[in-house]
N, C-alpha and C positions, 0 to 999 in steps of 0.2 A: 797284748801281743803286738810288738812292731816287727813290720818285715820290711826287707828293702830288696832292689838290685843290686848289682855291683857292688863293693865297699871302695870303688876308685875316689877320685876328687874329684867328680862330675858335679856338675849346679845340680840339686835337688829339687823333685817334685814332690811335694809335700801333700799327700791323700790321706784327708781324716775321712772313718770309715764309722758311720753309726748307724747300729740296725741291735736289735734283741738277741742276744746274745745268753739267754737266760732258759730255765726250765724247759718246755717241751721243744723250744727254736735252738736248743745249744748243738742237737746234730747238725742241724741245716748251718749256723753259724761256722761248726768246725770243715762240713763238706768246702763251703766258699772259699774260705782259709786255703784250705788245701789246694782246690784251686787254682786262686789266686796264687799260691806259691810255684805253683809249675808255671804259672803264666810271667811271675817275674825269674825266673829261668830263663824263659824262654827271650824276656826282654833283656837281659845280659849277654845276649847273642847276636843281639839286632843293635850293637855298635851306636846307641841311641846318645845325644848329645847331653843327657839330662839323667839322672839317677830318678830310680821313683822310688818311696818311700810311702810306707803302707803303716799308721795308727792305729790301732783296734785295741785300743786300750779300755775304750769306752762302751759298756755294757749299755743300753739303755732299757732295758728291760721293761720293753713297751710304755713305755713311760712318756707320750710327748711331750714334759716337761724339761725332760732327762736329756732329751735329744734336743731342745729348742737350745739348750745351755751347754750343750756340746757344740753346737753351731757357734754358740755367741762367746764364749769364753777361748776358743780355738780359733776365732776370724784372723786374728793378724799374722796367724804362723800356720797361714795352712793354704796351698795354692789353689784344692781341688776337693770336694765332699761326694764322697762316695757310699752308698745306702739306699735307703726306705723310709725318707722324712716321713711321717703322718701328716696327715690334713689339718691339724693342730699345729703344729710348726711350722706351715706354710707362708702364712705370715712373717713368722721369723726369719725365714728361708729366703722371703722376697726382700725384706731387710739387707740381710746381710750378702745378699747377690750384688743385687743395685749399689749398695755402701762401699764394699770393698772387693767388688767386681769378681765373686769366685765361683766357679762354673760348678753343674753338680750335676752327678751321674746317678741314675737309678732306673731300675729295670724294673719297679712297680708304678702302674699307672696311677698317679692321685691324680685326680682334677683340681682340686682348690692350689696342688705345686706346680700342675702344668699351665694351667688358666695365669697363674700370677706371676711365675717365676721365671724371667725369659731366657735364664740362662741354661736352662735344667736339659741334659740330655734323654731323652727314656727312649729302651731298645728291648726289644724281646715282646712287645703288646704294641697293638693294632686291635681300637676295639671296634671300628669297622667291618675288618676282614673276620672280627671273632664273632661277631654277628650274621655275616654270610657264612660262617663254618658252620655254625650251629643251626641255621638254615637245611642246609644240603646233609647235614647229621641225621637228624628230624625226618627228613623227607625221602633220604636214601637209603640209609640204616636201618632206622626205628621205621620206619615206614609209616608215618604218621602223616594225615591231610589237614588237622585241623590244629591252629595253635594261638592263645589268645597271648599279646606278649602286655608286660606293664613294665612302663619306665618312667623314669624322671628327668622329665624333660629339661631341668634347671641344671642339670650337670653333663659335661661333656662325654665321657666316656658311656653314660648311661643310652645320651640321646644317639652318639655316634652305633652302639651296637645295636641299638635298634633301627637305625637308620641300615644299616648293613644285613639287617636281616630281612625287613619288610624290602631294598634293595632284590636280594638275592630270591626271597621267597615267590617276588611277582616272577620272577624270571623260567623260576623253576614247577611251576602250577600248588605252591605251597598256602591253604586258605589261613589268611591270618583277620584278626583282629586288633588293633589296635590301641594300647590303652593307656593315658599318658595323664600324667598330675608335676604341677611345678611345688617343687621341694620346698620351695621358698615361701610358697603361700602361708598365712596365718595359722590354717584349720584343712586340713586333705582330709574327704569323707570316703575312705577307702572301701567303706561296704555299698554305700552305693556303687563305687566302681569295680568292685567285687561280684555284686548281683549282677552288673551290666555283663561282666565278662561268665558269668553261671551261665544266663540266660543263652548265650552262644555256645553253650554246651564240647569247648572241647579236650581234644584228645591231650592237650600239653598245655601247660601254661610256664612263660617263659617270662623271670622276675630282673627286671633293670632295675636297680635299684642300689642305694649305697648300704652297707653290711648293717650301719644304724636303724634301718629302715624294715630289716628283715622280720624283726620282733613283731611290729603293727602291723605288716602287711600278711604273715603268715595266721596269726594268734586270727586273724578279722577272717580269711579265708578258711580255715576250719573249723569256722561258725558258718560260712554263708553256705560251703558244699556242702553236699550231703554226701554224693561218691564223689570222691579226692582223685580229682589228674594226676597224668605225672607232672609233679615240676621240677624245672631246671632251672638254677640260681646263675645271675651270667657274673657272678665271682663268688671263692668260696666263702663261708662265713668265718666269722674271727671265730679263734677256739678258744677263747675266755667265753664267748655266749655259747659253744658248743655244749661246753661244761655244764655252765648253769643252767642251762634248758635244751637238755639232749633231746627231750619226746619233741620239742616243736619241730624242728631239722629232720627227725627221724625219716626214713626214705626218700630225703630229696635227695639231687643229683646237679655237678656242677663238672665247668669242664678243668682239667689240668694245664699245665703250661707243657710245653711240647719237649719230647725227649725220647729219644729212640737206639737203641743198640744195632743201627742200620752197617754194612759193612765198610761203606765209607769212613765210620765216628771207629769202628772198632780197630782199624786200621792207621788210625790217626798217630801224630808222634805225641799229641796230649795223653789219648788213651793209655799208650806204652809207658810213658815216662811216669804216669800216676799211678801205674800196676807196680811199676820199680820202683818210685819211690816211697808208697803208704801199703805194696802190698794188700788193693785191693783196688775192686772195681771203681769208674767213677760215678757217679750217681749225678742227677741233672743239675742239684745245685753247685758240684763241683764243676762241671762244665761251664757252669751259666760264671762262674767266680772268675775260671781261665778267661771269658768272654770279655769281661770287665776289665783286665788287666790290657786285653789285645785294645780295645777300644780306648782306655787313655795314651796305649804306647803310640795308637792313632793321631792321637791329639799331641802329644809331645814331639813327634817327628814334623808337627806343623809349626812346632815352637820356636822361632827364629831368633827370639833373643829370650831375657828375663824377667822383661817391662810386663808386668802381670796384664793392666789395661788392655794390651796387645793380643796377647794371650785368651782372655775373655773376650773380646770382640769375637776372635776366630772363631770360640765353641761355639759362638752364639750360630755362626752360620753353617756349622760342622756337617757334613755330610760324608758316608762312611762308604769309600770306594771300592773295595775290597773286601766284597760281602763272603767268598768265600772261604774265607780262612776263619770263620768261626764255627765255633759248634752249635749253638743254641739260635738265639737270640734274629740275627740279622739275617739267616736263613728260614726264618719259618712259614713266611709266605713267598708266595711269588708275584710277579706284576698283575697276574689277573685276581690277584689275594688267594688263591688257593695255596691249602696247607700242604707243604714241600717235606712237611713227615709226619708221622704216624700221630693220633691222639688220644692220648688218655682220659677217662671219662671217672670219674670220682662218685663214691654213693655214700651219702651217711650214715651211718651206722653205730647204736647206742654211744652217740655222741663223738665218735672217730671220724673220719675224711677215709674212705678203705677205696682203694685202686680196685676198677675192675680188673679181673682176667682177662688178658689179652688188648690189641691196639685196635683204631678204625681209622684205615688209610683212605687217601683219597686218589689211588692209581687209576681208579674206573672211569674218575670225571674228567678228567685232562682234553682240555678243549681249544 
C-alpha cells in the first residue's frame, strides 16, 4: 500500500514504513493505515513545503530478518523509516542511520535501537513515568503494601522502570523489595533470586524484564511459590509465546498503552473525519497512526531545504512543541509524570491479552 499527500510537484518525503503486517497484527496494521490516512489529509491542509509519501508495501511479518532488508535494500530512496524495528535489527538500524544519515520514528520502546541508534525518535513510552504509574496503581487501586519487583539491570528501559517505581513507591509509603540481575552475565541463577524474593513473602510481584526472559523467569517462579502472587509483567508478552505456552502466562496481568474516549478526543476533527470517512469508531492504534503522521509533518516544516544531512542533524535534536494537537502519544504524562488519561490494565487469559472492564484514572492524585 502507498499513500501520499498532495499529488502537487512538491519535493517528496519519502517514509518507508515496516512493522507486521501479517496474521493476528493485520487489524492493528490496517487501524494505523487508516490513521495515518486522516493524518495525511490533514497535512494537505497545512500548505507544507514537502509532499510525504507513505510505503507500506513491506509486510515483515515479524520476521527481523525481513525488516533488517527492508532497511538495507530501501536506504538510498528513502528520506525517513517509520515502524517497530526489533532488537534484531538494531544493528542494521545503527548502520544504515549513521551511513546515510536517516532518522527513524517508532513509538515502541526497544533498548538495543534506542541505546545505539542516535537518530531514532520514540514517542508515546516513558518507562520511568510507567514505573511510577504502576507504583501509585498498586498502592491506590489494588491497594496493595507489599511488592517485590525483578529487573534487568543491563537494559535501559527495564532499569529506568524500576527506577520510577522504587522512585514513586518511597514517596508514596509503597514497601518494596528490590531485585536485580545483569542480562549480560554468563549464568543468572534465578531461583536463588526467586527464593530471596518468596522469603519476603509479597502481595505482587512486579517482572522487568525483556519478553525473552519471561519463559525462565516465570517456569523457575512456579517452582519456588507455593501460593502464586499476583504478577504484573511491565510489557506485554509476544503472542507467538502466548500461543505456544498459554498455562505459563495464564492470570498474569500487564499494563496497556493509554487510550480513552474522553470528551476532548470525541470531539476532535481526527475523531469526525475517521467516522466519515471508514464509518467507524477510531480505535487507539488509529489514533496513535494520525499521531505519526502529525509528528513527521513536525519535522518537515523544520525542513529548510533537501540536503538530507541537514535534515538528520535537526531530528537528531527534535523536540516536539506542540504537545497538544495530538491524541495519544505526547500527551500521556505530564511534567510531574502523572498519567494525563485514563488506563487500561490487560489480563491473560487461555493465552489471549483480554482488556479489563472499565479505566483507572488518576484524577484523585493531582498534586
Amino acid at each position: 500500500m502507498i499513500l501520499s499527500s498532495s499529488c502537487s510537484k512538491k519535493e517528496v518525503i519519502q517514509v518507508l514504513i515496516a512493522e507486521d503486517q501479517s496474521s493476528h497484527l493485520k487489524d492493528i496494521h490496517q487501524s494505523l493505515m487508516q490513521g495515518r490516512t486522516i493524518g495525511l489529509m490533514k497535512v494537505d491542509k497545512m500548505n507544507l513545503p514537502y509532499r510525504v509519501h507513505l510505503n507500506a508495501d513491506i509486510d515483515t511479518m515479524n520476521l527481523p530478518e525481513k525488516t533488517a532488508n527492508a532497511f538495507r535494500n530501501n536506504r538510498e530512496r528513502t528520506d525517513l523509516f517509520l515502524g517497530v524495528p526489533s532488537t534484531e535489527c538494531a544493528q542494521v538500524a545503527k548502520y544504515i542511520s549513521e551511513t546515510y544519515q536517516i532518522p527513524f520514528i517508532t513509538d515502541c520502546y526497544d533498548d538495543t535501537l534506542v541505546e545505539n541508534v542516535s537518530s531514532v525518535r520514540v514517542f508515546n513510552q516513558n518507562p520511568f513515568n510507567v514505573g511510577k504509574l504502576i507504583a501509585r496503581y498498586f498502592y491506590f487501586y489494588l491497594k496493595k503494601n507489599k511488592v517485590s519487583v525483578l529487573f534487568d539491570e543491563s537494559t535501559l528501559s527495564n532499569k529506568q522502570m524500576a527506577d520510577g517505581f522504587g522512585q514513586e513507591a518511597s514517596l508514596i509509603g509503597l514497601y518494596i523489595s528490590r531485585n536485580q540481575f545483569n542480562g549480560n552475565a554468563p549464568k543468572i541463577d534465578f531461583n536463588r533470586i526467586l527464593v530471596t524474593m518468596k522469603m519476603w513473602d509479597p502481595e505482587i510481584v512486579l517482572i522487568c524484564v525483556d519478553p525473552n526472559q519471561f519463559e525462565t523467569v516465570l517456569s523457575t517462579m512456579k517452582q519456588v511459590f507455593v501460593s502464586f502472587p499476583m504478577v504484573f509483567l511491565g510489557r506485554p508478552p509476544r503472542e507467538d509465546a502466548l500461543l505456544e505456552n498459554p498455562g505459563l502466562y495464564e492470570n498474569m496481568n500487564c499494563f496497556s498503552v493509554f487510550y480513552e474516549k474522553k470528551k476532548a478526543f470525541l470531539d476532535s476533527a481526527f475523531y469526525q473525519q475517521y467516522q466519515t470517512e471508514f464509518n467507524q469508531e477510531p480505535d487507539y492504534y488509529a489514533a496513535l497512526g494520525f499521531d505519526e503522521i502529525m509528528l513527521i509533518a513536525d519535522l518537515v516544516q523544520r525542513k529548510e531545504n533537501q540536503k538530507q544531512r541537514d535534515w538528520f542533524i535537526d531530528c537528531k535534536g527534535w523536540k516536539t512543541e506542540r504537545r497538544d494537537r495530538y491524541n495519544t502519544g505526547f500527551i500521556g504524562f505530564d511534567q510531574d509524570g502523572l498519567a494525563l488519561k485514563s488506563i487500561d490494565i490487560l489480563s491473560i487469559r487461555e493465552g489471549k491479552l483480554v482488556f479489563q472492564n472499565g479505566y483507572w484514572a488518576e484524577i484523585s492524585l493531582r498534586r
